[in-house]
Backbone as a ProteinNet text record, in pm:
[ID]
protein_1_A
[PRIMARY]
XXXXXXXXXXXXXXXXXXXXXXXXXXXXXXXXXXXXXXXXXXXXXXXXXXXXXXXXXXXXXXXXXXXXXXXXXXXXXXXXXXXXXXXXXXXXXXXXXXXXXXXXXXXXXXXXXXXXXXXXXXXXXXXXXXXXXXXXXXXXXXXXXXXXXXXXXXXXXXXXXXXXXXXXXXXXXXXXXXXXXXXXXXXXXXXXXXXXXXXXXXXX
[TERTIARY]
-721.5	-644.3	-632	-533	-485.7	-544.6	-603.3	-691.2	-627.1	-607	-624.2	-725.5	-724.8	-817.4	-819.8	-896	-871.1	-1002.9	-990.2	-1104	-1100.6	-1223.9	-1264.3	-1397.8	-1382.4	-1493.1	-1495.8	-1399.5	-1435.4	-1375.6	-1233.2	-1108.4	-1108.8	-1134.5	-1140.5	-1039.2	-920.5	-831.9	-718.7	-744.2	-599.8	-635.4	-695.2	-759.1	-687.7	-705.6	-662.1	-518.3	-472.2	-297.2	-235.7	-306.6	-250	-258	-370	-374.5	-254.8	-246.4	-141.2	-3.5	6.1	165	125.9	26.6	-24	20.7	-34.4	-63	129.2	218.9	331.1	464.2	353.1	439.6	414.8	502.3	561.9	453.9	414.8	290.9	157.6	152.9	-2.2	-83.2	-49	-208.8	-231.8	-172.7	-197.8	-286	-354.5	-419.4	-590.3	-696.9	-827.7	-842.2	-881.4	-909.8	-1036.1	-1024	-1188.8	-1219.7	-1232.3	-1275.2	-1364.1	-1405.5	-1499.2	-1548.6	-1656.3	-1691.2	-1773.5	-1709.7	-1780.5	-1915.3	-2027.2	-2189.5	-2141.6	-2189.5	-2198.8	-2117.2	-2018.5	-1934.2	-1972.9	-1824	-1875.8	-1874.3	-1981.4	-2012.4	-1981.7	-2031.2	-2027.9	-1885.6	-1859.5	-1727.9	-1633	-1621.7	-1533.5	-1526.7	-1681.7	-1685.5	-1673.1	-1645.6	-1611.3	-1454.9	-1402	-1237	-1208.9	-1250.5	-1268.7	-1279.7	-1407.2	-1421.4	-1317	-1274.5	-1165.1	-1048.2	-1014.8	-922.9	-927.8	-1069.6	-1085.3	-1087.8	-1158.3	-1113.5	-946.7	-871.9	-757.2	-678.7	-682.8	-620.8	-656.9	-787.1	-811	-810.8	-801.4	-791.2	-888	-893.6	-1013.7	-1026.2	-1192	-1223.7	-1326.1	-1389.4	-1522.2	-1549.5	-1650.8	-1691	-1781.7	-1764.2	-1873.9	-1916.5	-2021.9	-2039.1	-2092.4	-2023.1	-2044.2	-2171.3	-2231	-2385.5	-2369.2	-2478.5	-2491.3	-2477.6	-2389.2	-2348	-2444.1	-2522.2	-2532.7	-2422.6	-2333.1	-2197.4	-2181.9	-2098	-2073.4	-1915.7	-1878.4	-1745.8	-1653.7	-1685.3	-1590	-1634.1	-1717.5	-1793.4	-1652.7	-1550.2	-1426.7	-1439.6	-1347.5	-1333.9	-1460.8	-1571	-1657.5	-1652.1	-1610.4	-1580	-1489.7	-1399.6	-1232.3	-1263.9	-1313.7	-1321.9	-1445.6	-1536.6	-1616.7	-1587.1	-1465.4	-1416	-1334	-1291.5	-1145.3	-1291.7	-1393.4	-1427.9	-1467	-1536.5	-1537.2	-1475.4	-1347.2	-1235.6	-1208.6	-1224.7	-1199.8	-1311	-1464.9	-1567.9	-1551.5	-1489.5	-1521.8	-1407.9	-1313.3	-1200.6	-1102.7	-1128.7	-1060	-906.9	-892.8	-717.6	-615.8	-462.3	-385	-336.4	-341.5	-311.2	-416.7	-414	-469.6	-430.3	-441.6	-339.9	-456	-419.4	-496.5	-374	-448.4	-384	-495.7	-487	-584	-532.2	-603.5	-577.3	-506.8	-407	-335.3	-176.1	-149.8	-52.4	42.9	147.1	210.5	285.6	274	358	499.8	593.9	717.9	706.8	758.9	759.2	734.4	816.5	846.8	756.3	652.2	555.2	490.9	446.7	405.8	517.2	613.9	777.5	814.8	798.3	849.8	786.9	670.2	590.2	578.3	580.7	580.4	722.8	831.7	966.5	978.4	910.9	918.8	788.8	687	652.1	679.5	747.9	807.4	943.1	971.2	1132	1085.6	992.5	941.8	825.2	808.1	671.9	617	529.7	495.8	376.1	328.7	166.3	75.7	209.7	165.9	282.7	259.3	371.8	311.8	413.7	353.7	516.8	447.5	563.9	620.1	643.3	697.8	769.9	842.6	933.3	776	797.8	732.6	749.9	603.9	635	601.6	586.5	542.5	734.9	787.1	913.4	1034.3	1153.3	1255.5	1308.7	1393.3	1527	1609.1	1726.3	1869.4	1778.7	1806.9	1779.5	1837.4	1698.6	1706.7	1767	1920.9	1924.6	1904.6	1904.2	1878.8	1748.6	1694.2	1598.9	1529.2	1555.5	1464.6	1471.3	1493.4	1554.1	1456.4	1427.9	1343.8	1357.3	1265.7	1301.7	1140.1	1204.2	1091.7	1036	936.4	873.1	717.7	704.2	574.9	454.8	419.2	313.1	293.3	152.7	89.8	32.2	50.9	-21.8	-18.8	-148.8	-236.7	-147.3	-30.9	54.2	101.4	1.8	54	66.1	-11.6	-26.5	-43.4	33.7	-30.3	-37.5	-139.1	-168.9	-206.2	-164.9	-191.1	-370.2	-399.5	-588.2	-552.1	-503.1	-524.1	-503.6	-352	-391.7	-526.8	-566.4	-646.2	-763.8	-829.3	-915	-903.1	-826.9	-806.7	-798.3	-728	-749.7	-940.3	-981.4	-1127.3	-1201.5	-1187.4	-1264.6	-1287.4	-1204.8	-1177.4	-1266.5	-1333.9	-1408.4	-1548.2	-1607.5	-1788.1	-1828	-1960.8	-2025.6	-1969	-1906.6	-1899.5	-1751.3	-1664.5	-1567.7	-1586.1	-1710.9	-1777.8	-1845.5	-1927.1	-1993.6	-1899.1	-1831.2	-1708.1	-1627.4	-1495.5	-1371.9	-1255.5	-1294.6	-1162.6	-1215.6	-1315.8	-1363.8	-1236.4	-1360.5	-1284.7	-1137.6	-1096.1	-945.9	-882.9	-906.9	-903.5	-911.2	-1030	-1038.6	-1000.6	-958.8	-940.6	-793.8	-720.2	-546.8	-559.2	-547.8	-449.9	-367.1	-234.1	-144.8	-63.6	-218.6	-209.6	-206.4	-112.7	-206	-296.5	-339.3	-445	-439.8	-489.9	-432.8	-342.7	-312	-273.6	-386.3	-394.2	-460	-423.8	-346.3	-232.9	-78	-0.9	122.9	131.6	174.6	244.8	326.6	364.5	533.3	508.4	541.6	544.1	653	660.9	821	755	816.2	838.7	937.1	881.2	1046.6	1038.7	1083.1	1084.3	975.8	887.9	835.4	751.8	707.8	628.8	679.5
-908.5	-813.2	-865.3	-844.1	-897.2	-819.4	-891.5	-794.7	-742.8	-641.9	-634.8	-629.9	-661.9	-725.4	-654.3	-516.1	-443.3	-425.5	-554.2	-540	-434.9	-346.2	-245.9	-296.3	-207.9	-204.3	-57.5	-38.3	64.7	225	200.6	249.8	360.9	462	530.2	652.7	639.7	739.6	614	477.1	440.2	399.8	378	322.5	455.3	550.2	732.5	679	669.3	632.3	571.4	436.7	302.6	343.4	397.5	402.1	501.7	612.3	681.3	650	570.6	434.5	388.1	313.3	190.8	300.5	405.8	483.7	495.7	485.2	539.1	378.4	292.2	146.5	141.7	68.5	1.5	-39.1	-62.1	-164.5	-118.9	2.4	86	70.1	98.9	94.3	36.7	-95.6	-174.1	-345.3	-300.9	-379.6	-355.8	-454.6	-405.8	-374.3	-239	-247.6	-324.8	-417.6	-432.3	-415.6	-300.2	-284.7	-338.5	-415.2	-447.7	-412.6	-345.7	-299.8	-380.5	-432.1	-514.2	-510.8	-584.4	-535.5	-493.9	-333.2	-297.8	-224.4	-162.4	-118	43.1	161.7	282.7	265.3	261.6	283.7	391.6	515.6	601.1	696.4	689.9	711.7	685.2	523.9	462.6	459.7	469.4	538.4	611.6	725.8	856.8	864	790.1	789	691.4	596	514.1	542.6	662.1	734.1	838.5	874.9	1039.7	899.6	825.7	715.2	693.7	633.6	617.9	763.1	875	1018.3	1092.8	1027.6	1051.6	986.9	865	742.5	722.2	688.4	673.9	568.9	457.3	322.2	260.3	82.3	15.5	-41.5	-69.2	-90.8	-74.8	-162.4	-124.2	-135	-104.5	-104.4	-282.8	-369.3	-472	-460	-455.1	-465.2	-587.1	-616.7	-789.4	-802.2	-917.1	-906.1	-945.8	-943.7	-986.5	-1127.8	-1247.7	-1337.1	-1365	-1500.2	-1566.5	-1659.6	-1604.7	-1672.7	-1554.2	-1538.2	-1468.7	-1479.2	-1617.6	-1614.2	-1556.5	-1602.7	-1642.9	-1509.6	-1411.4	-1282.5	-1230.4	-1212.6	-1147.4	-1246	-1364.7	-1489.5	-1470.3	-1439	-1470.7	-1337.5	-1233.8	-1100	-1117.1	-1195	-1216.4	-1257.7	-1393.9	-1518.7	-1463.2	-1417.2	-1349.8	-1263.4	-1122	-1083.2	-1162.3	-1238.6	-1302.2	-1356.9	-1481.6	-1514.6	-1409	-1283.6	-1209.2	-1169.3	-1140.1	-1087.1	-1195.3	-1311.3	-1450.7	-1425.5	-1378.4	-1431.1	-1274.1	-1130.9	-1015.1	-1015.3	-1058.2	-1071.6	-1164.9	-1294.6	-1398.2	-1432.9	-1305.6	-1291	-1412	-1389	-1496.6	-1498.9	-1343.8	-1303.4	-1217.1	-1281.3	-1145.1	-1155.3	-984.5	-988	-951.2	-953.7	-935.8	-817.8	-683.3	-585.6	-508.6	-530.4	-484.4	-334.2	-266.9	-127.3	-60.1	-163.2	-94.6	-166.1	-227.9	-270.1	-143.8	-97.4	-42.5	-53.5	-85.6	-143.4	-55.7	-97.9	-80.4	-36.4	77.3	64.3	-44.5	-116.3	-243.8	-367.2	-355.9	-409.9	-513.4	-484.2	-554.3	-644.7	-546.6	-609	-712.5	-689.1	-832.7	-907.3	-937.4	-1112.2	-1120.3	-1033.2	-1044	-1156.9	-1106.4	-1141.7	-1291.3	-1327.4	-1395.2	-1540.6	-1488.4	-1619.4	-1641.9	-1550.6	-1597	-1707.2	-1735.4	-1791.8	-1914.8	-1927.8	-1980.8	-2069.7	-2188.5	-2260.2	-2274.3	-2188.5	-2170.3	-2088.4	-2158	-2135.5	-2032.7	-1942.9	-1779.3	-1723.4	-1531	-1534.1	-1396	-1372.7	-1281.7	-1157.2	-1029	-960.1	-898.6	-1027.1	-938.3	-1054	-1048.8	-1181	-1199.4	-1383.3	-1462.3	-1374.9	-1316.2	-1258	-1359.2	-1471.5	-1613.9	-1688.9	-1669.9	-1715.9	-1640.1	-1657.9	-1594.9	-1601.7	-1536.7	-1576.7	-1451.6	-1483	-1387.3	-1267.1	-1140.9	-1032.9	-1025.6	-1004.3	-1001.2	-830.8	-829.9	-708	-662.3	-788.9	-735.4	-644.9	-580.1	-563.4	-643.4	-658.1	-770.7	-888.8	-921.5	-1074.1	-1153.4	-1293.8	-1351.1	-1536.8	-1575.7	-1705.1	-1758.3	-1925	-1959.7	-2109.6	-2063.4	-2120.7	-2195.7	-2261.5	-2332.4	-2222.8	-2174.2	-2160.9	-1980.4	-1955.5	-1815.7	-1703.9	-1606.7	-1521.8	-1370.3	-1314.5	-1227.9	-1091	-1086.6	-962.9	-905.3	-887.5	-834.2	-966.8	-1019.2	-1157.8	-1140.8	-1228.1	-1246.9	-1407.4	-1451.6	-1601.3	-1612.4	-1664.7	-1757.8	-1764.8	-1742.6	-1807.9	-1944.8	-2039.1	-2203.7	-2242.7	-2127.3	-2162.2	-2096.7	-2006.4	-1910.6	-2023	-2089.6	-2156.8	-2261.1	-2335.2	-2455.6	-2408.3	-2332.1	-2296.3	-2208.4	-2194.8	-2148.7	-2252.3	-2353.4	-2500.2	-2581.8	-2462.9	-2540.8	-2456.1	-2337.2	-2278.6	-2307.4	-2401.8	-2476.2	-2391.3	-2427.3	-2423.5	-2453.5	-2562	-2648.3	-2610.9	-2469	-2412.4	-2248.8	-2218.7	-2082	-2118.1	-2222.3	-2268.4	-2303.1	-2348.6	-2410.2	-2409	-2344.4	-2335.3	-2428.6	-2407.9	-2471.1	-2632.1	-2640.7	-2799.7	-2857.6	-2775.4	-2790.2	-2799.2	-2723.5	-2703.7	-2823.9	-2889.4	-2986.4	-3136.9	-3146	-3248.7	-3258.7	-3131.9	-3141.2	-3135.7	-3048.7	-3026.6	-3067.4	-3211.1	-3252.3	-3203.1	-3197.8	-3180.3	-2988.9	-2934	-2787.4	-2724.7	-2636.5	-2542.1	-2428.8	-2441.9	-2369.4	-2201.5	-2129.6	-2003.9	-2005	-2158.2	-2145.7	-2218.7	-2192.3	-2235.9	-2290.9	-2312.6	-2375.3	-2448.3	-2505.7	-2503	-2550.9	-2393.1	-2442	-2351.4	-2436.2	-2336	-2189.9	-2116.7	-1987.3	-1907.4	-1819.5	-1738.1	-1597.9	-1580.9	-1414.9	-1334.3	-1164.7	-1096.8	-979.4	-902.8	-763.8	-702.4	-770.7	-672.4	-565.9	-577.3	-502.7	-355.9
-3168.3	-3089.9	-2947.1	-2895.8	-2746.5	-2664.1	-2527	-2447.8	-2313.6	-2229.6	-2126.6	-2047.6	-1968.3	-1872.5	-1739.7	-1701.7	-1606.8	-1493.5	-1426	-1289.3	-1247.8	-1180.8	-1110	-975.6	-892.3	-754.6	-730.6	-642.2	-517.7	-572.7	-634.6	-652.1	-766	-809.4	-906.6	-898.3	-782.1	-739.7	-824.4	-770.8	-837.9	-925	-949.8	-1165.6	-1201.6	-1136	-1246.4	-1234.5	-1187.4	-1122.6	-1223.2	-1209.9	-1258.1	-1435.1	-1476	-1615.3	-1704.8	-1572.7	-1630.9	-1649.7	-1597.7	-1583.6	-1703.9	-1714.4	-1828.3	-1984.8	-1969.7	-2110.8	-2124.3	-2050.5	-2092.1	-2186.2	-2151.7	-2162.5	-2377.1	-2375.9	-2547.3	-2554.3	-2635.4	-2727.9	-2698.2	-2628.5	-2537.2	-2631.8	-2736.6	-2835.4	-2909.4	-2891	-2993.9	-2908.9	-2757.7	-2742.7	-2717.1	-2672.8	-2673	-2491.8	-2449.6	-2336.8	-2253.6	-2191.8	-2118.2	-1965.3	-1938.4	-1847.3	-1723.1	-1634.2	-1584.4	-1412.6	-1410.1	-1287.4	-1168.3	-1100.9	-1003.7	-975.1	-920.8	-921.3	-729.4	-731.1	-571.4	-586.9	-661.9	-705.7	-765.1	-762.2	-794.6	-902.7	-948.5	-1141.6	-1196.2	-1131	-1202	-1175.5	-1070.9	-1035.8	-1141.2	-1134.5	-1223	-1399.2	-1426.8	-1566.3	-1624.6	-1551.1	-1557.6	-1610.6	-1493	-1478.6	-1663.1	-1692.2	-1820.4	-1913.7	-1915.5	-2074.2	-2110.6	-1952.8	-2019.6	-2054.6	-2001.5	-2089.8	-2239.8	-2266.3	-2408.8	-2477.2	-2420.5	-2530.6	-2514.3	-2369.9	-2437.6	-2506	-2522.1	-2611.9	-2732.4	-2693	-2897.1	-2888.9	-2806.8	-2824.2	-2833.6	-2854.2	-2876.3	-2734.4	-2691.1	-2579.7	-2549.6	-2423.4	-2328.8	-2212	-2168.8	-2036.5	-2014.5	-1910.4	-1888.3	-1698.3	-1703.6	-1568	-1518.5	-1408.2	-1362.7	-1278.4	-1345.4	-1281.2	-1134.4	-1100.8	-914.6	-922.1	-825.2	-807.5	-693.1	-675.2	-564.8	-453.2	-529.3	-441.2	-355	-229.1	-136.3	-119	-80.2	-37	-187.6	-319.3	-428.3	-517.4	-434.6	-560.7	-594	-562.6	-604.2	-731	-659.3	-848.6	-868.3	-871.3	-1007.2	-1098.9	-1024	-1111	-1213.2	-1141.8	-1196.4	-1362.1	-1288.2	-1446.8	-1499.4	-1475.6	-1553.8	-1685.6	-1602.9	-1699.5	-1783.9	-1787.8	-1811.3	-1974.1	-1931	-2027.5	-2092.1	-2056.1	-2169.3	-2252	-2199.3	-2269.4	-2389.6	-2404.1	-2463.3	-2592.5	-2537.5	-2608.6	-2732.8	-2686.1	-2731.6	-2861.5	-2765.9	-2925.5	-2973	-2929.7	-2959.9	-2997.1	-2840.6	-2889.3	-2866.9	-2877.8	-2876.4	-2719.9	-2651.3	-2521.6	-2446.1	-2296.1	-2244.7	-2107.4	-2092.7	-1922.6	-1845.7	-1730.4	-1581.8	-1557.8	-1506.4	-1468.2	-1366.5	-1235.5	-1156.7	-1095	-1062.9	-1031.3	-946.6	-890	-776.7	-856.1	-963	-1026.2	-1083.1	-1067.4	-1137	-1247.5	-1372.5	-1443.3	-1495.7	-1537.5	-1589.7	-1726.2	-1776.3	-1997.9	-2053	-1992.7	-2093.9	-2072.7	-1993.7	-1937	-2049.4	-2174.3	-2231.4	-2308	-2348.6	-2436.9	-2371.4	-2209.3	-2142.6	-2171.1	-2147.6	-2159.2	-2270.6	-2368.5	-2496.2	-2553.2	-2507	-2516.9	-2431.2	-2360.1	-2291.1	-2341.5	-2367.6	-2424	-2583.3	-2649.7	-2760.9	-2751.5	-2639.8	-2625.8	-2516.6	-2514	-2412.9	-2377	-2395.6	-2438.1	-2267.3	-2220.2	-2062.2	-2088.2	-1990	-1920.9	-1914.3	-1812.3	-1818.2	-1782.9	-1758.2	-1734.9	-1632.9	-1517.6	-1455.4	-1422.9	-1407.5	-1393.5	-1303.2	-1179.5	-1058.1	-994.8	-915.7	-847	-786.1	-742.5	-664.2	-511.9	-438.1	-322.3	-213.8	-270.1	-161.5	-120.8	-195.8	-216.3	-204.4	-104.3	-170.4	-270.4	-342.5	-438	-455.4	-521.6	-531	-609.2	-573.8	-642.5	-785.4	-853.2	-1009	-1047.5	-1071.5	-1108.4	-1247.6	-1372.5	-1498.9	-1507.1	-1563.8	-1626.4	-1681.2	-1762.7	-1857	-1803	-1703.7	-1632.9	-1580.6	-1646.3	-1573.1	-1546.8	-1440	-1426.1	-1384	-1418.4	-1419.1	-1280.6	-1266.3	-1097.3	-1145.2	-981.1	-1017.6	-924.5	-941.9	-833.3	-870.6	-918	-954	-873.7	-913.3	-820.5	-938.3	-863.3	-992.2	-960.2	-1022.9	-1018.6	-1150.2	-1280.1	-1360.2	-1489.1	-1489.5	-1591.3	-1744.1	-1769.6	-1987.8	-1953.8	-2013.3	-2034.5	-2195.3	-2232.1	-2364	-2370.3	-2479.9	-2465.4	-2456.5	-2517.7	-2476.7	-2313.3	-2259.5	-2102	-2021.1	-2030.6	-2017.4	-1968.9	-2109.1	-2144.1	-2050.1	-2039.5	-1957	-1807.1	-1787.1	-1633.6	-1587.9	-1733.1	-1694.8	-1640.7	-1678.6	-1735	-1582.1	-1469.4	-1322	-1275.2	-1281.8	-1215.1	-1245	-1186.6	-1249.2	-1043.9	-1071	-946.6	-846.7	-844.7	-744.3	-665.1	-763	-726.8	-621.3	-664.8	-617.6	-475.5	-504.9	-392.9	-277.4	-267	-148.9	-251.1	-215.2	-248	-218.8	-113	-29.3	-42.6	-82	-97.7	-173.3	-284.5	-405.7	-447.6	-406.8	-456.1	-385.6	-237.9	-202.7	-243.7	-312.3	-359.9	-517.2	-549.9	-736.5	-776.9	-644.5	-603.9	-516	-440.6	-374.1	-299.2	-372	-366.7	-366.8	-373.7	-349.2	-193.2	-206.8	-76.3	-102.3	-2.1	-11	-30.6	-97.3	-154.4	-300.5	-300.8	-469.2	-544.5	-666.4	-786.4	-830.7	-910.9	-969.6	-967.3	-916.7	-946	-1108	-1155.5	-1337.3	-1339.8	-1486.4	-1503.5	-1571.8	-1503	-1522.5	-1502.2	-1601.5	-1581	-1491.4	-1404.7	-1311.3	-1379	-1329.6	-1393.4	-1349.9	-1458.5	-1392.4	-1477.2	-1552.5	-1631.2	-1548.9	-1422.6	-1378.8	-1301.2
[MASK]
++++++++++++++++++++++++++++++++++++++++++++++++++++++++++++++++++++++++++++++++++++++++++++++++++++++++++++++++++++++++++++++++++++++++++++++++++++++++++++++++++++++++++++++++++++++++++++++++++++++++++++

């Protein structure tokens, strides 16, 4: 089963928000929810807001809470990819999105990337124009194009990309960042991860 992937910390006003958008989109119940609550984070707040989710849905899903990190600068990414491998290790899906709590998604939210990496042999796919970049206003709906360079606005990745872009986060990425990304991208700036091909759109 395909996972979503829904980081939590502080926020248990827009987790209520965001989910009620989420519950109204195509394909709502036919993925695994995983929840994950930052360590320092309102637990109980936020579990609260989670379970009336799972007793009004009916859906499949859980709660993981992210242990305490000796990293400081990168404790956000180690929450991130933390969840991300769990999501990988719990159900060995073919997809899983990153949908963080202040994301609003669109109905068609899942139909798009759905529609989109079926037609489409690419990396990931995220559902909002590039906000690093201009370009001509997308008036289709369903309309999307495709760019180099990512950002965490509503994502489906493939598990094989998923996996490979995990495979960059070792110690030596948590510990100094900006080292890293330096000496491993080159040819990056700084604040991107990646330049790969990825389609943007409207799904969000």
């Amino acid at each position: 089963m395909n996972v979503v992937l829904i980081p939590n910390y502080t926020r248990p006003e827009m987790l209520t928000i965001m989910l009620e958008q989420l519950e109204k989109t195509v394909h709502f119940r036919s993925h695994y929810y995983l929840f994950t609550i930052d360590y320092g984070g309102l637990v109980k707040e936020l579990t609260q807001v989670i379970n009336q989710f799972f007793e009004r849905n009916q859906v499949a899903g859980s709660i993981y809470n992210i242990p305490k990190t000796p990293y400081t600068t990168t404790k956000q990414s180690f929450a991130i990819v933390s969840g991300y491998r769990k999501a990988i290790e719990l159900e060995n899906p073919e997809y899983v999105f990153l949908l963080e709590d202040d994301i609003m998604v669109a109905n068609n939210f899942f139909h798009w990337h759905y529609t989109v990496h079926e037609t489409n042999g690419i990396f990931c796919s995220i559902g909002t124009r590039n906000h690093n970049k201009m370009y001509p206003i997308i008036k289709r709906y369903e309309a999307a194009y495709k760019d180099s360079s990512y950002q965490s606005l509503g994502v489906c990745w493939p598990k094989t990309s998923l996996t490979y872009a995990l495979s960059f986060f070792t110690d030596s990425y948590f510990i100094n960042p900006v080292s890293y990304i330096k000496n491993t991208f080159p040819d990056s700036k700084i604040g991107f991860f990646l330049h790969i091909p990825a389609f943007h759109g409207m799904g969000q």
